[in-house]
C-alpha positions in Angstrom: 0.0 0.0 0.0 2.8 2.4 0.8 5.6 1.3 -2.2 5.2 4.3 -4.2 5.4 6.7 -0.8 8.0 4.8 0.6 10.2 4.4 -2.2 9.9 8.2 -2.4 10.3 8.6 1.6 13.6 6.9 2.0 14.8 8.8 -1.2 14.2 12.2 0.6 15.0 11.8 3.9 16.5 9.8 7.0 14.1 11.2 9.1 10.1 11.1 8.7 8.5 14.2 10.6 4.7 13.9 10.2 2.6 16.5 11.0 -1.3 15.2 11.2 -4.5 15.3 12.6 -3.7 12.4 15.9 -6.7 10.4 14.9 -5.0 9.9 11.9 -1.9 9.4 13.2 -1.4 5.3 14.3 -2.9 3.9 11.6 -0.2 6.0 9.6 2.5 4.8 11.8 1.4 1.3 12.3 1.6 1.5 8.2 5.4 2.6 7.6 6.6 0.3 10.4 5.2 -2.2 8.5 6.6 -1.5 5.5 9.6 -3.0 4.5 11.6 -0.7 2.8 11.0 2.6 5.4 9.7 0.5 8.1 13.7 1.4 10.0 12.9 5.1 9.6 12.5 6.9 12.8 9.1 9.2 12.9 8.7 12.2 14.8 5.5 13.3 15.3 4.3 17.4 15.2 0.4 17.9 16.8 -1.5 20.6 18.5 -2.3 17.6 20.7 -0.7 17.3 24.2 -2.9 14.8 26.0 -1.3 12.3 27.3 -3.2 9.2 26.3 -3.0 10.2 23.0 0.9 11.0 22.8 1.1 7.6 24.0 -0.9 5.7 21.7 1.2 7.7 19.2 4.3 6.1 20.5 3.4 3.0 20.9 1.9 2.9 17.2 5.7 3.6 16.6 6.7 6.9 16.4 10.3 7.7 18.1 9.3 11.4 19.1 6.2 13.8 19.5 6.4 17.3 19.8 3.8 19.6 20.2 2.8 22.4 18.3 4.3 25.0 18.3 7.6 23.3 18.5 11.0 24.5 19.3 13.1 24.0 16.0 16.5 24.1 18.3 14.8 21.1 20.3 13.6 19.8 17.2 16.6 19.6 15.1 18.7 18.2 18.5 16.1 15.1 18.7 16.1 14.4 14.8 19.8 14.5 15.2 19.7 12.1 18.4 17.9 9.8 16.3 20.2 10.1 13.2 23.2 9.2 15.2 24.4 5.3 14.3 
């Protein structure tokens, strides 16, 4: 379902951030972890949504970070970089 994004995903970037609407957001995530050429990329997620319960079904669909909106880009570029490092 996701070749055609996912070929052009890992072409672009090391690094997924998604920005979406949270209800949206685990099936998303539960999608590229299952794919198996992106599957490895980390995904950081970028919501107006702070509550807890959802944050943590976000990670637990898969996504290495969340960050709320509005976001810190000095915060956000040192966690994308945390999770670039081999």
């Amino acid at each position: 379902m996701l070749s055609n994004s996912s070929l052009l995903a890992a072409s672009i970037s090391s690094c997924l951030t998604c920005s979406c609407r949270i209800w949206t957001a685990s099936p998303f995530l539960q999608q590229i972890k299952k794919d198996p050429v992106i599957g490895h990329t980390p995904v950081v997620i970028l919501s107006a949504v702070d509550e807890l319960p959802k944050v943590l079904a976000c990670i637990e669909a898969g996504a290495e970070d969340y960050l709320t909106k509005p976001f810190n880009p000095v915060l956000m570029r040192s966690r994308v970089q945390v999770l670039l490092e081999p």
